[in-house]
PDB file of N, CA, C and O in Angstrom:
ATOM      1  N   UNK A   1      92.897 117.658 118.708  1.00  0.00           N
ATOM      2  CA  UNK A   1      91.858 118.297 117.936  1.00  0.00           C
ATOM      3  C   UNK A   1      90.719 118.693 118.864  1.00  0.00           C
ATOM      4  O   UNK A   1      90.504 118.001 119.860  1.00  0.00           O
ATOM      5  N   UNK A   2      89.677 120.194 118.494  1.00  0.00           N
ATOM      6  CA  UNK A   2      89.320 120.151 119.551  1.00  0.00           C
ATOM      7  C   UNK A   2      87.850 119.942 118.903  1.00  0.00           C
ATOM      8  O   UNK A   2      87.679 120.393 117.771  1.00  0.00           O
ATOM      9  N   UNK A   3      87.037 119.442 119.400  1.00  0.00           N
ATOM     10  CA  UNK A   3      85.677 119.282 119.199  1.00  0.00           C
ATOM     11  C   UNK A   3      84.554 120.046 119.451  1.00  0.00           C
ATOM     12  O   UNK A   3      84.602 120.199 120.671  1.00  0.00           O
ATOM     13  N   UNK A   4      83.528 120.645 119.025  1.00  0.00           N
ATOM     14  CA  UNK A   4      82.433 121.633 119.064  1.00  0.00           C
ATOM     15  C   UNK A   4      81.053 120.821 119.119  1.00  0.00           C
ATOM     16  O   UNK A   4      80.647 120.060 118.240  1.00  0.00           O
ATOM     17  N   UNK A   5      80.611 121.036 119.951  1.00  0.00           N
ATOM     18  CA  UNK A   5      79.290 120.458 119.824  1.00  0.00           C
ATOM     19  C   UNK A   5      77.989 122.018 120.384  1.00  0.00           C
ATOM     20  O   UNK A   5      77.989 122.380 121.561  1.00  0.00           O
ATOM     21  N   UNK A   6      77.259 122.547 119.575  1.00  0.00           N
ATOM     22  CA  UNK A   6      76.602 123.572 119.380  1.00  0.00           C
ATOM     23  C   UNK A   6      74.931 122.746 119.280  1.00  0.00           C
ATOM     24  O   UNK A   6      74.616 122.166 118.241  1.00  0.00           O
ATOM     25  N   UNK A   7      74.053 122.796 120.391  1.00  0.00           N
ATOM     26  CA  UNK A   7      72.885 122.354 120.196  1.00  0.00           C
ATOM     27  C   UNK A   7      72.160 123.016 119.511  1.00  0.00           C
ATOM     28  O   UNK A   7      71.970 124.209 119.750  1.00  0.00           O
ATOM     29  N   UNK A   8      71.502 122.269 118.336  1.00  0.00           N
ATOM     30  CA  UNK A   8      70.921 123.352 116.959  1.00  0.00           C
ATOM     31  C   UNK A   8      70.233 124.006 117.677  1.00  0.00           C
ATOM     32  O   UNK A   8      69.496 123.758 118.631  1.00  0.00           O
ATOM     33  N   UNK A   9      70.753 125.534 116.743  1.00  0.00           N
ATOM     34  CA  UNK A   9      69.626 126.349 116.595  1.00  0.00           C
ATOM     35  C   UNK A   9      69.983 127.340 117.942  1.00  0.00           C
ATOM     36  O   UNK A   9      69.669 128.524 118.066  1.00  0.00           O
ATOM     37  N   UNK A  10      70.646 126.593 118.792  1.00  0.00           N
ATOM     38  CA  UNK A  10      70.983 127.772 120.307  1.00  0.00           C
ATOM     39  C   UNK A  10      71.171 128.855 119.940  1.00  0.00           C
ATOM     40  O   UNK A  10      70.362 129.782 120.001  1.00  0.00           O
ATOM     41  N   UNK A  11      72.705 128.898 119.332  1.00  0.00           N
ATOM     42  CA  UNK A  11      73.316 130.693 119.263  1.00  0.00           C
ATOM     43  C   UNK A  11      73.272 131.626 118.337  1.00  0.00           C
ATOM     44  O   UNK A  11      73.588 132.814 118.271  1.00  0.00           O
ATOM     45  N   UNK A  12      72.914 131.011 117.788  1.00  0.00           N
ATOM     46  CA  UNK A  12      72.193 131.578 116.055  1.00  0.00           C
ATOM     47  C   UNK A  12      70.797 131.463 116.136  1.00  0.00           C
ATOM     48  O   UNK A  12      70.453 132.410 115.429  1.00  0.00           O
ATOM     49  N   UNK A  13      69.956 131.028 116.458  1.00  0.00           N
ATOM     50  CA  UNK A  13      68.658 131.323 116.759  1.00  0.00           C
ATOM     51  C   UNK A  13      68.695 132.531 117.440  1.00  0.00           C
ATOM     52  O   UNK A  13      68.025 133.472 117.014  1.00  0.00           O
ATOM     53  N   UNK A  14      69.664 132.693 118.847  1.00  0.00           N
ATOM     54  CA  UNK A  14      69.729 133.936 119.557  1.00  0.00           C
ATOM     55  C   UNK A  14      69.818 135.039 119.016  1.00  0.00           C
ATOM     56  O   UNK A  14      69.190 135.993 119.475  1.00  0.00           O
ATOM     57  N   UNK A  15      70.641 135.164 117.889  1.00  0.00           N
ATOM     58  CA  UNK A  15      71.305 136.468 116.690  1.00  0.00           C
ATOM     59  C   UNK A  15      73.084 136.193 117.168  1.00  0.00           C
ATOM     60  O   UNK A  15      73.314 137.329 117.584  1.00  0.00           O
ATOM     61  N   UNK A  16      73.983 135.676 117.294  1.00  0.00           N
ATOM     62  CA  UNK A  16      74.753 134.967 118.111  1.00  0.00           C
ATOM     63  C   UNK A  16      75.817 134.260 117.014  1.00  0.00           C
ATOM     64  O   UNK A  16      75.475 133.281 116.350  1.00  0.00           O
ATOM     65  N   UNK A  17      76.951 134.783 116.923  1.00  0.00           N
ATOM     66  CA  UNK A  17      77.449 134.264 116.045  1.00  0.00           C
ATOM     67  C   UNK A  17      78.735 134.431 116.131  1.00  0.00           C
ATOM     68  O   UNK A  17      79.366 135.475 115.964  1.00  0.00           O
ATOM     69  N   UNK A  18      79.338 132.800 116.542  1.00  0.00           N
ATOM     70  CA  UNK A  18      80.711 132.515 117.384  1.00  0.00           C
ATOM     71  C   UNK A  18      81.503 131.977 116.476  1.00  0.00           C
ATOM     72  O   UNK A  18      81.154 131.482 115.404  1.00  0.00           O
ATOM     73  N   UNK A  19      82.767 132.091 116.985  1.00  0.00           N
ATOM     74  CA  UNK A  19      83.789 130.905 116.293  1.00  0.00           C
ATOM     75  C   UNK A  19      84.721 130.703 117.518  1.00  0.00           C
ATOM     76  O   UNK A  19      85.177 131.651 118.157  1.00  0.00           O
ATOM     77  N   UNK A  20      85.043 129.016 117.884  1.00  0.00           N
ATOM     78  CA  UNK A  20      85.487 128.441 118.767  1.00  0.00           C
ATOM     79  C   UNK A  20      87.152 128.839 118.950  1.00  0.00           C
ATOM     80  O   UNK A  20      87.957 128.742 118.023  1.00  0.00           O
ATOM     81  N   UNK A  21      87.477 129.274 120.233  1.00  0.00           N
ATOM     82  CA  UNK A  21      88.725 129.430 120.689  1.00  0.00           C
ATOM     83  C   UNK A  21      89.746 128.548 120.748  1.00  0.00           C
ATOM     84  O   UNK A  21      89.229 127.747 121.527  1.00  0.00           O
ATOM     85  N   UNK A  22      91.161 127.945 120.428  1.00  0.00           N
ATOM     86  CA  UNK A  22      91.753 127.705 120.601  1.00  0.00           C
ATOM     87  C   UNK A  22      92.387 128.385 121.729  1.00  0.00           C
ATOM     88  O   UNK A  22      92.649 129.588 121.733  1.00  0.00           O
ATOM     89  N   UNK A  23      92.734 127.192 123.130  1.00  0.00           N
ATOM     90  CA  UNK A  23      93.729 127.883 124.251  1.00  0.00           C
ATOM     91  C   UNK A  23      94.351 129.038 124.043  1.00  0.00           C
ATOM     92  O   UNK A  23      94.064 130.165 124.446  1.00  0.00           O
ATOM     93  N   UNK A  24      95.532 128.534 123.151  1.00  0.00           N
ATOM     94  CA  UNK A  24      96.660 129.704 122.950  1.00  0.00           C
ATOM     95  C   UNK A  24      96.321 130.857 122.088  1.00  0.00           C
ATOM     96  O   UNK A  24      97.109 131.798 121.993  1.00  0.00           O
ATOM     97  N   UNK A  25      94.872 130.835 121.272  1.00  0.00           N
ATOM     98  CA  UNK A  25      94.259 132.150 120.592  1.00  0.00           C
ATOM     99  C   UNK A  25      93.332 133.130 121.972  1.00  0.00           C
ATOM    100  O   UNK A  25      93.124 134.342 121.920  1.00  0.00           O
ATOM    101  N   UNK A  26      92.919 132.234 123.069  1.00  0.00           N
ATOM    102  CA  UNK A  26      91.711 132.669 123.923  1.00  0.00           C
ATOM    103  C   UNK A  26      93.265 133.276 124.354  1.00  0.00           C
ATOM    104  O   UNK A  26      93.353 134.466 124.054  1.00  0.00           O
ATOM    105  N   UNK A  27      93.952 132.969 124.707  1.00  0.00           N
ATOM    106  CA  UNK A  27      95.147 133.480 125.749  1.00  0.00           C
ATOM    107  C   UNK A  27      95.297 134.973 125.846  1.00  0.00           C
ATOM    108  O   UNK A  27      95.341 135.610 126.899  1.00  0.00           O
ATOM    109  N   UNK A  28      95.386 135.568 124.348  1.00  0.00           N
ATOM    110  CA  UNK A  28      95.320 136.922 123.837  1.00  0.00           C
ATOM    111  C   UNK A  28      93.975 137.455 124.594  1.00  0.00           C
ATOM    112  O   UNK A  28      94.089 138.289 125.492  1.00  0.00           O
ATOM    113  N   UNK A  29      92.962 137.054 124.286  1.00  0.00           N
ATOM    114  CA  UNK A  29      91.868 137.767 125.198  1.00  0.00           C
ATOM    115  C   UNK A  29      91.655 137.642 126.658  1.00  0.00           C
ATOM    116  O   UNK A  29      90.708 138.203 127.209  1.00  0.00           O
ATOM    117  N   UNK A  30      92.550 136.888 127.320  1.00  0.00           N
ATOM    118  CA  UNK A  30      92.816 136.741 128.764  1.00  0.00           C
ATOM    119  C   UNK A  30      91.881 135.687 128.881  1.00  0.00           C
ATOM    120  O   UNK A  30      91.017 135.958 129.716  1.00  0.00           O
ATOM    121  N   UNK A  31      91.766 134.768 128.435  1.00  0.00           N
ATOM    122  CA  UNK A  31      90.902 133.625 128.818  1.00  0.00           C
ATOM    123  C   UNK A  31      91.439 132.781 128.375  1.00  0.00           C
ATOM    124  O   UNK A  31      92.136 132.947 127.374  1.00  0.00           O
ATOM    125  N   UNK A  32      91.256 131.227 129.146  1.00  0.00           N
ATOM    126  CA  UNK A  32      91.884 129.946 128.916  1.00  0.00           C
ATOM    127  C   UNK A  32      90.983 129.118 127.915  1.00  0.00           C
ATOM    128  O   UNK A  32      91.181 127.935 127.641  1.00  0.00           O
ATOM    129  N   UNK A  33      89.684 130.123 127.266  1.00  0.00           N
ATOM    130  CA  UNK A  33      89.116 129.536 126.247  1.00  0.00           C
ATOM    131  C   UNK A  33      87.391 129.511 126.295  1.00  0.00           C
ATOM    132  O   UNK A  33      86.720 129.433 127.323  1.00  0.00           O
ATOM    133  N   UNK A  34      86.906 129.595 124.980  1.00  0.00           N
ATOM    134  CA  UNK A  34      85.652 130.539 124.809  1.00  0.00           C
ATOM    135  C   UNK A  34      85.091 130.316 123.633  1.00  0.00           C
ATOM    136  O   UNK A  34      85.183 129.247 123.030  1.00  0.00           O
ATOM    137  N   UNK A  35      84.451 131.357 123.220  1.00  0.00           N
ATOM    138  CA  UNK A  35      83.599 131.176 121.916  1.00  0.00           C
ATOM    139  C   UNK A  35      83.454 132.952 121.845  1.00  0.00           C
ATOM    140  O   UNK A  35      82.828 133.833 122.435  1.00  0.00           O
ATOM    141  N   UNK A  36      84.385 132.842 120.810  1.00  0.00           N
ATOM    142  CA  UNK A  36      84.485 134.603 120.246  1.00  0.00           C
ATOM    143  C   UNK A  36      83.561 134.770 119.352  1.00  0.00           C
ATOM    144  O   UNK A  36      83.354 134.173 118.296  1.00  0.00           O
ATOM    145  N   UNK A  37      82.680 136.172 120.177  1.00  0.00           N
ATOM    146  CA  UNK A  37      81.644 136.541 119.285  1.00  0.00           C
ATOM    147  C   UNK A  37      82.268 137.085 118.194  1.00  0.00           C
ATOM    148  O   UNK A  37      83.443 137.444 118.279  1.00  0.00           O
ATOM    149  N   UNK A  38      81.507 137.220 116.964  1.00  0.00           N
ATOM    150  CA  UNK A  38      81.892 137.788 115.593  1.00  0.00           C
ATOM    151  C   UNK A  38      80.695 138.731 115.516  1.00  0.00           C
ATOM    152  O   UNK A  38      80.907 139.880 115.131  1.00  0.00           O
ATOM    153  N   UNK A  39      79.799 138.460 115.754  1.00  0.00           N
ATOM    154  CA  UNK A  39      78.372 139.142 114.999  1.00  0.00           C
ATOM    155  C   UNK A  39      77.471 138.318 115.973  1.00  0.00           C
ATOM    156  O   UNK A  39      77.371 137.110 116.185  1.00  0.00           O
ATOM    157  N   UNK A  40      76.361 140.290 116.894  1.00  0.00           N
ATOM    158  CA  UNK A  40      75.513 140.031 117.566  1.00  0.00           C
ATOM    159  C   UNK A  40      74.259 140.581 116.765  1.00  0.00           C
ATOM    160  O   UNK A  40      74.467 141.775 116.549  1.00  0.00           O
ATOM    161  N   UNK A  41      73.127 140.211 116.277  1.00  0.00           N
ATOM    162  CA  UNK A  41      72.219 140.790 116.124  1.00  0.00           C
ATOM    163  C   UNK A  41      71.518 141.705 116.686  1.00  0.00           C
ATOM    164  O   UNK A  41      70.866 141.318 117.655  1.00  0.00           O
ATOM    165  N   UNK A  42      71.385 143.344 116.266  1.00  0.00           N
ATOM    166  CA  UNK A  42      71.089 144.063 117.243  1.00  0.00           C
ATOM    167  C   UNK A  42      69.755 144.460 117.776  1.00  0.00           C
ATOM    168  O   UNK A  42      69.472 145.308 118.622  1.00  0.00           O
ATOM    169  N   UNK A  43      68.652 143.276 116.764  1.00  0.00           N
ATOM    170  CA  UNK A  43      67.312 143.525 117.803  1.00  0.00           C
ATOM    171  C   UNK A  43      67.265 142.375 118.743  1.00  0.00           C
ATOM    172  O   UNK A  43      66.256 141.691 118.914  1.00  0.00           O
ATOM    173  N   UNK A  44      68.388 142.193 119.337  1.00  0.00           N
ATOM    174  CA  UNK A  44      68.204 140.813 119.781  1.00  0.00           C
ATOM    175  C   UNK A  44      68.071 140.800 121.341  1.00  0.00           C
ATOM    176  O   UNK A  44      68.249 141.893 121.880  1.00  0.00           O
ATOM    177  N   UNK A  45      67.855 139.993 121.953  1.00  0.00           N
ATOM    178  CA  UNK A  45      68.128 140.517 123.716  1.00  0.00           C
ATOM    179  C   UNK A  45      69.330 140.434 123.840  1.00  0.00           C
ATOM    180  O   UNK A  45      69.816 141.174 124.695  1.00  0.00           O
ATOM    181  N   UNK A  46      70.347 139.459 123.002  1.00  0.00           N
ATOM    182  CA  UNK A  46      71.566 138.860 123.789  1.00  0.00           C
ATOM    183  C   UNK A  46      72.376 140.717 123.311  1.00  0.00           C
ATOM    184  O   UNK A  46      73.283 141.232 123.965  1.00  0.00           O
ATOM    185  N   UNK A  47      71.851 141.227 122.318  1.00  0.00           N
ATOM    186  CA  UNK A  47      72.687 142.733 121.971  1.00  0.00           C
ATOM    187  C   UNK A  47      72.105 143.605 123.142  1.00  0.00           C
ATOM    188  O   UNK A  47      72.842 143.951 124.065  1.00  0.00           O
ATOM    189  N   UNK A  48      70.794 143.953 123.101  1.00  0.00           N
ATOM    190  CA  UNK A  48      70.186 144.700 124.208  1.00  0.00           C
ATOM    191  C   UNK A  48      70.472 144.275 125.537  1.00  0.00           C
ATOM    192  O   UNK A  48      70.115 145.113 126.366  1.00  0.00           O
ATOM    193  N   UNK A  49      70.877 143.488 125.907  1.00  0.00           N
ATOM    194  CA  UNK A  49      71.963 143.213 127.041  1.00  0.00           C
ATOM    195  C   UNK A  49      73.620 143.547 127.518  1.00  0.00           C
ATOM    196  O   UNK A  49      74.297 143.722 128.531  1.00  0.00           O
ATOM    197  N   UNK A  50      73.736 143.500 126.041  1.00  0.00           N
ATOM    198  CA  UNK A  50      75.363 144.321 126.361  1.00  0.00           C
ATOM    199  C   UNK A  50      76.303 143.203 125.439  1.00  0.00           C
ATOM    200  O   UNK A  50      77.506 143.418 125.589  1.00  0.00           O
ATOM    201  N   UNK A  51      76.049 142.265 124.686  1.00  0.00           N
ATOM    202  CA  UNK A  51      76.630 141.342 124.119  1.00  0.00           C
ATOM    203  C   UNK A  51      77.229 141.666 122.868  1.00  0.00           C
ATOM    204  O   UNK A  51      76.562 141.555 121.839  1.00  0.00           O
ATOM    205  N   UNK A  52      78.556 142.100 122.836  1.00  0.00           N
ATOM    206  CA  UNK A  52      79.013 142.640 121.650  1.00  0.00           C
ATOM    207  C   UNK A  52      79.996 141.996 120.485  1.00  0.00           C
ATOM    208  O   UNK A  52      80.389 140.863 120.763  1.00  0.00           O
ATOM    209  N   UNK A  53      80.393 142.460 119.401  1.00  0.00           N
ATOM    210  CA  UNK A  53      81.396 141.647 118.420  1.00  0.00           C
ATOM    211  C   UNK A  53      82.651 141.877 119.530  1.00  0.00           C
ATOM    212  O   UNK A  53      82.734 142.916 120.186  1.00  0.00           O
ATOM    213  N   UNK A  54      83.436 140.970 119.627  1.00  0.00           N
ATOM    214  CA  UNK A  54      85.206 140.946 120.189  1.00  0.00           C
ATOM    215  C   UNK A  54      84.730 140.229 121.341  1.00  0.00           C
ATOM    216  O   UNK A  54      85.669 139.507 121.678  1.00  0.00           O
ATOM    217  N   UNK A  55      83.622 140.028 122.231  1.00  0.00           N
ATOM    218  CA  UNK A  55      83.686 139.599 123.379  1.00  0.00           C
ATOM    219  C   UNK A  55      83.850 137.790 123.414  1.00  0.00           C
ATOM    220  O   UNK A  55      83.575 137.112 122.424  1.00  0.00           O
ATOM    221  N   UNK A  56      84.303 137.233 124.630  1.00  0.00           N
ATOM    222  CA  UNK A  56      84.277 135.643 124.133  1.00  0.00           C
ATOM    223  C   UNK A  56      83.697 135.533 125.512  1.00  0.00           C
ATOM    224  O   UNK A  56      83.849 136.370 126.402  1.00  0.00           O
ATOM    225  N   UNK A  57      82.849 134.145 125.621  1.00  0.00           N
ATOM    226  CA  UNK A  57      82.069 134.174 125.989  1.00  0.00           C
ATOM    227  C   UNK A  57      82.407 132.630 126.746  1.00  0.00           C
ATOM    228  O   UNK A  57      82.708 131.700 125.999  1.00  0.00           O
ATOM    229  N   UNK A  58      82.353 132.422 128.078  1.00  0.00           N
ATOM    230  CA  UNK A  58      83.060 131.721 128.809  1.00  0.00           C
ATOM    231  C   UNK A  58      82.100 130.258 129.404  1.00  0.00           C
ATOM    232  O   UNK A  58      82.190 129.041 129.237  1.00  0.00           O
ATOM    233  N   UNK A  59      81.050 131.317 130.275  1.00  0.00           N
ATOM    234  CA  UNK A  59      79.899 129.865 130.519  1.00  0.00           C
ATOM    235  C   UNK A  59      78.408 130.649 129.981  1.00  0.00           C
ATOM    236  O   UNK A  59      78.151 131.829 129.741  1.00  0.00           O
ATOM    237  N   UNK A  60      77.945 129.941 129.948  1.00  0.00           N
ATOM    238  CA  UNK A  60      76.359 130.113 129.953  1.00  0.00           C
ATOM    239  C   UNK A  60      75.580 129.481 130.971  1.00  0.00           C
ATOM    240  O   UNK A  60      75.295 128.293 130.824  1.00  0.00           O
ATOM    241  N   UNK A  61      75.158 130.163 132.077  1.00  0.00           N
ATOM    242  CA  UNK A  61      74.009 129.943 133.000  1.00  0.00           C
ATOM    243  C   UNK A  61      74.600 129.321 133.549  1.00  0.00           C
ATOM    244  O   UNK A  61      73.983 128.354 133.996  1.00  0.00           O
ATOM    245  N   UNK A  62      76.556 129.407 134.015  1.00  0.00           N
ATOM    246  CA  UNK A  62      77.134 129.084 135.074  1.00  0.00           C
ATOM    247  C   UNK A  62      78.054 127.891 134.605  1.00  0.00           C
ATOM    248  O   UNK A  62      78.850 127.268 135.307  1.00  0.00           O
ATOM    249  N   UNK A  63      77.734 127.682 133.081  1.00  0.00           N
ATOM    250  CA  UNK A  63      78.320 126.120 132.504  1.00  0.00           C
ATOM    251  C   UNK A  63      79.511 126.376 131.404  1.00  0.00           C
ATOM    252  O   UNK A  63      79.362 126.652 130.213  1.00  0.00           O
ATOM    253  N   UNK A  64      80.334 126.263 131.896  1.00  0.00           N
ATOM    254  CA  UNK A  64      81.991 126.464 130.808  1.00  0.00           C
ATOM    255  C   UNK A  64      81.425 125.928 129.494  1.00  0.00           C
ATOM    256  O   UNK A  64      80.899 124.816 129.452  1.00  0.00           O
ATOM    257  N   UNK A  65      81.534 126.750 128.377  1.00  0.00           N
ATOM    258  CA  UNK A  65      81.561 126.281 126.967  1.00  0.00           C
ATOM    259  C   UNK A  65      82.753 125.464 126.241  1.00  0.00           C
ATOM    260  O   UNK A  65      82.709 124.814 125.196  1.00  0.00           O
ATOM    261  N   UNK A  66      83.854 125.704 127.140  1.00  0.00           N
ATOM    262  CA  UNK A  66      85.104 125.311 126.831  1.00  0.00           C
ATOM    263  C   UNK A  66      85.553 123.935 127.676  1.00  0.00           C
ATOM    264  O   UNK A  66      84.544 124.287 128.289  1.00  0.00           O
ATOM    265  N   UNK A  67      86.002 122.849 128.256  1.00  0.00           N
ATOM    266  CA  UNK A  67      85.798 122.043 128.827  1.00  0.00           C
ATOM    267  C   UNK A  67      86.156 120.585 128.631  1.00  0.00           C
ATOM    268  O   UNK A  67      85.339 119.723 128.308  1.00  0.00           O
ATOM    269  N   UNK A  68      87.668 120.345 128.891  1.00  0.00           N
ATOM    270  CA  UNK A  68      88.478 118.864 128.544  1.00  0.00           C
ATOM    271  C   UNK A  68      89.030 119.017 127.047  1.00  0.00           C
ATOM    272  O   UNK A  68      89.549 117.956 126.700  1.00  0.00           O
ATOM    273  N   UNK A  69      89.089 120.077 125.970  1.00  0.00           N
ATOM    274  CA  UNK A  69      89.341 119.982 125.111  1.00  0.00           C
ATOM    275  C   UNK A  69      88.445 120.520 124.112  1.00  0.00           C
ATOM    276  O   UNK A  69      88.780 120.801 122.962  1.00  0.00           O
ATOM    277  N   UNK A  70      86.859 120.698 124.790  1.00  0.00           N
ATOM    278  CA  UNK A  70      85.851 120.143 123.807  1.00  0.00           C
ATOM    279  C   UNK A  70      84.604 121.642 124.265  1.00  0.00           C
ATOM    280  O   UNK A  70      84.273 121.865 125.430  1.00  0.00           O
ATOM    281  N   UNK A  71      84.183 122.343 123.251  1.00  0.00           N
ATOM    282  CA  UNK A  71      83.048 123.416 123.398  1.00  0.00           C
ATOM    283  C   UNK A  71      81.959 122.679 123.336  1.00  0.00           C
ATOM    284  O   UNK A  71      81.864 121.813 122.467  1.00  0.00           O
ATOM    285  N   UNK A  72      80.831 122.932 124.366  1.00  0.00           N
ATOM    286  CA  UNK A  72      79.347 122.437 124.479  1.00  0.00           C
ATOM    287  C   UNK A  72      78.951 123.499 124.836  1.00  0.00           C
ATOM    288  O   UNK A  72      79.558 124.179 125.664  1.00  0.00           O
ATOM    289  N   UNK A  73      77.500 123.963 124.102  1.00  0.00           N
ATOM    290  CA  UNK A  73      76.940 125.178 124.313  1.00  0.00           C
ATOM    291  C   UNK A  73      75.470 124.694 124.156  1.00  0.00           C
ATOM    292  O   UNK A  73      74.810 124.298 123.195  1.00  0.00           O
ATOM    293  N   UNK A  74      75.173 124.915 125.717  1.00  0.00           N
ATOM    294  CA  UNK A  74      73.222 124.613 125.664  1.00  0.00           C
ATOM    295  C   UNK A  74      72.556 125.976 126.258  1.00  0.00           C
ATOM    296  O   UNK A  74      72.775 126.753 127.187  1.00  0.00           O
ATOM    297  N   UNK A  75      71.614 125.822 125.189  1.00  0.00           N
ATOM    298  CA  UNK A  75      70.583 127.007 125.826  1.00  0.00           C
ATOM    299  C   UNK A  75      69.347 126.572 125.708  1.00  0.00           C
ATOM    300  O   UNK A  75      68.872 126.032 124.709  1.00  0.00           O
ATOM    301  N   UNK A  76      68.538 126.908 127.214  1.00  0.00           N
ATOM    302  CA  UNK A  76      67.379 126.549 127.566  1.00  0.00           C
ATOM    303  C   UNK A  76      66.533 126.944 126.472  1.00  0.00           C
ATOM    304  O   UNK A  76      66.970 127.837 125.748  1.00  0.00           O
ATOM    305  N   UNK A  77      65.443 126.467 126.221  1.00  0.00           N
ATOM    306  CA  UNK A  77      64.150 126.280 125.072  1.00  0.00           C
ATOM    307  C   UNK A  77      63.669 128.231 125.916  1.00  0.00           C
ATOM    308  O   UNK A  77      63.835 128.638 127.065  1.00  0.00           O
ATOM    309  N   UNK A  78      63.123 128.875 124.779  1.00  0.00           N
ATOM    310  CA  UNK A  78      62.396 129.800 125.348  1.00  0.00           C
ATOM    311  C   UNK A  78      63.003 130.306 126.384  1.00  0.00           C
ATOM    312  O   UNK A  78      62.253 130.372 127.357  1.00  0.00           O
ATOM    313  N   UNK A  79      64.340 130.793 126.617  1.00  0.00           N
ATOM    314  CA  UNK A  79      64.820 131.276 127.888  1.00  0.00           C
ATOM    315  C   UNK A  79      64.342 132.578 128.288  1.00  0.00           C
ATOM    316  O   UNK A  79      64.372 133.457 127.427  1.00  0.00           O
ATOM    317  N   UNK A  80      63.769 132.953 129.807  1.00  0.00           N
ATOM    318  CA  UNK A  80      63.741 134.290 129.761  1.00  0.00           C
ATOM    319  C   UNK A  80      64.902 135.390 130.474  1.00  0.00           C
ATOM    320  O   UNK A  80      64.927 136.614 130.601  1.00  0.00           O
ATOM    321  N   UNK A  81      65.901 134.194 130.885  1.00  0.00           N
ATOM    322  CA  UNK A  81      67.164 135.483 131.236  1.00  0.00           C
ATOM    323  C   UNK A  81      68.393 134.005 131.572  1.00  0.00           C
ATOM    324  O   UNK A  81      68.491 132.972 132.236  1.00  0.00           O
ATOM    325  N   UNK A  82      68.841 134.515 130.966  1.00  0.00           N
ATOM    326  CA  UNK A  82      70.266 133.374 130.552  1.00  0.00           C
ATOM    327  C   UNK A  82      70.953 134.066 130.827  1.00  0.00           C
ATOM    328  O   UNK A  82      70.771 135.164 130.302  1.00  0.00           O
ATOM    329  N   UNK A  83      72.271 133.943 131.866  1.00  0.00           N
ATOM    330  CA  UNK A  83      73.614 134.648 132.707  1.00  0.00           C
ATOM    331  C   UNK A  83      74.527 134.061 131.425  1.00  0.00           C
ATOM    332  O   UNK A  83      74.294 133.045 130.770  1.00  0.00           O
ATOM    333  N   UNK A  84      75.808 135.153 131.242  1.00  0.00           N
ATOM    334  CA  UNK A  84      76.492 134.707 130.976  1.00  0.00           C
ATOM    335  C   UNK A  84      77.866 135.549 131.022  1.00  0.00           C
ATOM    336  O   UNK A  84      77.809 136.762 130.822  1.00  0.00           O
ATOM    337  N   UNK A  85      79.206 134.865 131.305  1.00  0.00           N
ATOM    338  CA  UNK A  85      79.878 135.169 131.467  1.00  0.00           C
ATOM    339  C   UNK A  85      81.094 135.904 130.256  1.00  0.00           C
ATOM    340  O   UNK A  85      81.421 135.076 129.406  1.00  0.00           O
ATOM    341  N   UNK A  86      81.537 136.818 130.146  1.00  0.00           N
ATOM    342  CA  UNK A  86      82.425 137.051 128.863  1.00  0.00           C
ATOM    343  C   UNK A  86      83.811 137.775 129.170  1.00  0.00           C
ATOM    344  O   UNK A  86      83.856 138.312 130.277  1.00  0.00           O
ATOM    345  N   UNK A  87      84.572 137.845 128.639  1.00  0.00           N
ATOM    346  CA  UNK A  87      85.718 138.408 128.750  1.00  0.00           C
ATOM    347  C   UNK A  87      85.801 139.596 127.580  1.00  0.00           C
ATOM    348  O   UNK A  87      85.672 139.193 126.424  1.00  0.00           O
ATOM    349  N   UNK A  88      85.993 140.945 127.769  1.00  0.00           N
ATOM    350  CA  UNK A  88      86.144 142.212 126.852  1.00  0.00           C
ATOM    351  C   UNK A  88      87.105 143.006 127.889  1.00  0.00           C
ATOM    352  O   UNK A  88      87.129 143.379 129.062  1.00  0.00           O
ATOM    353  N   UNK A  89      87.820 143.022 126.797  1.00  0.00           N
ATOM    354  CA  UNK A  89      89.180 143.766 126.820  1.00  0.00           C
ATOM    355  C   UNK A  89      90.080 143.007 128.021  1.00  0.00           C
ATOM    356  O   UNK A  89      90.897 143.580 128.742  1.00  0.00           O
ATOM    357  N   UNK A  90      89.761 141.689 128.058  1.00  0.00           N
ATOM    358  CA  UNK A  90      90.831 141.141 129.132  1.00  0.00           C
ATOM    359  C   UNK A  90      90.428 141.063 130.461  1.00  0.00           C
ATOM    360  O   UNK A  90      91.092 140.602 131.390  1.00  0.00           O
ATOM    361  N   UNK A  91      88.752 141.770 130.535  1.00  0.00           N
ATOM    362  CA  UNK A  91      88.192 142.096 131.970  1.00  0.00           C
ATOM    363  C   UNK A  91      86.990 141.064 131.784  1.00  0.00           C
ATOM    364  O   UNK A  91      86.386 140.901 130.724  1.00  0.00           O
ATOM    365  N   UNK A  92      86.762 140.453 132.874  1.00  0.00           N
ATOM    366  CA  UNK A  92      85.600 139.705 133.219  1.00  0.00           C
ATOM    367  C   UNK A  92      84.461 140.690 133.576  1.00  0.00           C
ATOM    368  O   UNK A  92      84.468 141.701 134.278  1.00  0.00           O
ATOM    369  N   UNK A  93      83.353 139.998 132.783  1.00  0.00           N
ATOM    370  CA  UNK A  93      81.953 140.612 132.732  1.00  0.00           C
ATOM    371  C   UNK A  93      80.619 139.680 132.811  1.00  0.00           C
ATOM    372  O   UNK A  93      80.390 138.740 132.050  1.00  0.00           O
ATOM    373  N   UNK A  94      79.927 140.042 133.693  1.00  0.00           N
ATOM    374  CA  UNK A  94      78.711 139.022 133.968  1.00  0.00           C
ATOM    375  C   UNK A  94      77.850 139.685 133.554  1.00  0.00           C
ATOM    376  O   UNK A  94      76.690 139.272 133.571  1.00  0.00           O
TER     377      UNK A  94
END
């Protein structure tokens, strides 16, 4: 079973709105596992950055979301530029 742990308020505070990968579902998007966006809010920075619905989304600020089984997703308080890594259309994107 795989476990999610989402620090309130991170990715949905952002406009950010995931649902957790299973291995063999991330596989299809060329990744060994992620957090598939569904819905980006588009006054948001994470949209005005390039962050779109279909993309899955690998580390944040260098840190695998995916990891022993288990998704952990932290985002800094007040961030003013958060890296993150995603996979669209099977191609890696920073």
């Amino acid at each position: 079973m795989l476990e999610k742990t989402v620090k309130r308020g991170s990715l949905m505070a952002q406009g950010i709105e995931t649902i957790a990968l299973r291995p063999k579902v991330a596989e299809r998007f060329g990744s060994t596992g992620g957090l598939l966006v569904v819905y980006v809010q588009p006054s948001t920075e994470a949209f005005k950055g390039g962050l779109r619905s279909g993309d899955v989304i690998e580390t944040i600020d260098g840190q695998p979301v995916y990891r022993s089984g288990a998704y952990t997703v932290t985002i800094p308080q007040n961030p003013e530029v958060v890296s993150t890594c995603v996979r669209r259309n099977r191609e890696k994107i920073v």
